[in-house]
C-alpha positions in Angstrom: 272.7 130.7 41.0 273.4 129.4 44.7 274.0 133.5 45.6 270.1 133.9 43.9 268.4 130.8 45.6 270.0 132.5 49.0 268.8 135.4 48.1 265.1 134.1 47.5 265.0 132.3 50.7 266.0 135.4 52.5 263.3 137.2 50.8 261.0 134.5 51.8 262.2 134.3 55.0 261.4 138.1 56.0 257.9 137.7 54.4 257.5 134.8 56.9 258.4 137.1 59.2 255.9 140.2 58.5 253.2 138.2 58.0 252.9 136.9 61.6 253.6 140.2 62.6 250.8 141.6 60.6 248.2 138.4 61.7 249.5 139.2 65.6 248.3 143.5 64.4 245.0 141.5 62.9 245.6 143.0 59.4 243.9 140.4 57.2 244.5 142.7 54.2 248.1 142.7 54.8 249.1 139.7 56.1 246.9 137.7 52.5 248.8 140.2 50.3 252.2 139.1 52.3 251.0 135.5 51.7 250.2 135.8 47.8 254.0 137.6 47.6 255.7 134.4 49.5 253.6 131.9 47.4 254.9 133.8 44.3 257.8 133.4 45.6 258.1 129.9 46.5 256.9 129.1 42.4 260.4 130.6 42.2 262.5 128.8 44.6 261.1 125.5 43.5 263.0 126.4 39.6 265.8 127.2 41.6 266.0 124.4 44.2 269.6 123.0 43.8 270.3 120.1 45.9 273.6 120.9 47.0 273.3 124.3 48.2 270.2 122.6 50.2 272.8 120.2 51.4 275.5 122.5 52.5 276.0 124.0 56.2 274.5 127.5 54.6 271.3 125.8 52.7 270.7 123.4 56.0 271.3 126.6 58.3 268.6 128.4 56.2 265.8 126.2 55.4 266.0 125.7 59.5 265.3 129.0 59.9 262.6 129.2 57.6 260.8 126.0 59.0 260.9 127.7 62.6 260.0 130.5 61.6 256.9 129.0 59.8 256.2 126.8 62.9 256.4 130.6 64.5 253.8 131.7 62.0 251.6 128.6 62.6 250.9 129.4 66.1 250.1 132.3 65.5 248.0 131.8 62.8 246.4 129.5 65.3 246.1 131.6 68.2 244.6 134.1 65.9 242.1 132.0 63.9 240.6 131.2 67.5 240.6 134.5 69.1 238.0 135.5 65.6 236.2 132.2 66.0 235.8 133.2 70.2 234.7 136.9 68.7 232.5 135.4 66.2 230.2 133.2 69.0 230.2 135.9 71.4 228.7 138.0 68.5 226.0 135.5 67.9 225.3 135.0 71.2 225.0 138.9 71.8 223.0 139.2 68.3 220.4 136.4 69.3 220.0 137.8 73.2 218.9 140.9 70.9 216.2 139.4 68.6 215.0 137.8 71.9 214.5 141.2 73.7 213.5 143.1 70.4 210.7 140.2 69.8 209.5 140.9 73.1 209.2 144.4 73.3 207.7 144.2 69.7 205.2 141.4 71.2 204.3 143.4 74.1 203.6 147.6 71.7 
C-alpha cells in the first residue's frame, strides 16, 4: 500500500506541475482538465492516507514537495487571474470609448 500511496502522490505531484505550466501557456482548457484529474485523484489518496508513511522521512519529504509546489501553482494562478482581470478592464474601457464614438457619428449622419 505505502509503494501505491507513493505512487499517487507522485502522480499528483506531476499534475501539480503541468497545470501551472499550462495556466503560465494560458490554456484554460487544459490546465481545468489537469485540475478535474488531480481532484480525482486526491478522492484517492484520501482512502489511502496512512499515517505512518506520512510520518516517515519519504512521506514528510513528499507532501513538502507537493505543498511547494502548490504554493508554486498559487502564484501563478494569481499572477494569471490578474493579468485576465487587467485584459478584461482594458476591454471595457476600449469597448465603451467605442459606443461613445459610434453614438456620435450615428448622432451627427
Amino acid at each position: 500500500m505505502v509503494t501505491e500511496l507513493y505512487a499517487k502522490w507522485q502522480d499528483y505531484l506531476f499534475l501539480t506541475r503541468e497545470m501551472k505550466k499550462f495556466l503560465f501557456k494560458q490554456d484554460l482548457d487544459l490546465f481545468l482538465s489537469l485540475l478535474e484529474q488531480r481532484e480525482s485523484l486526491q478522492v484517492t489518496l484520501e482512502k489511502l492516507a496512512d499515517d505512518d508513511y506520512y510520518a516517515s522521512p519519504e512521506g514528510k519529504s513528499l507532501l513538502l514537495q507537493v505543498q511547494q509546489e502548490n504554493q508554486k501553482l498559487m502564484g501563478q494562478f494569481h499572477m494569471a487571474f490578474n493579468r485576465l482581470k487587467k485584459q478584461e478592464t482594458v476591454s471595457q474601457a476600449y469597448e465603451g470609448r467605442l459606443n461613445v464614438a459610434g453614438n456620435f457619428i450615428n448622432d451627427k449622419t
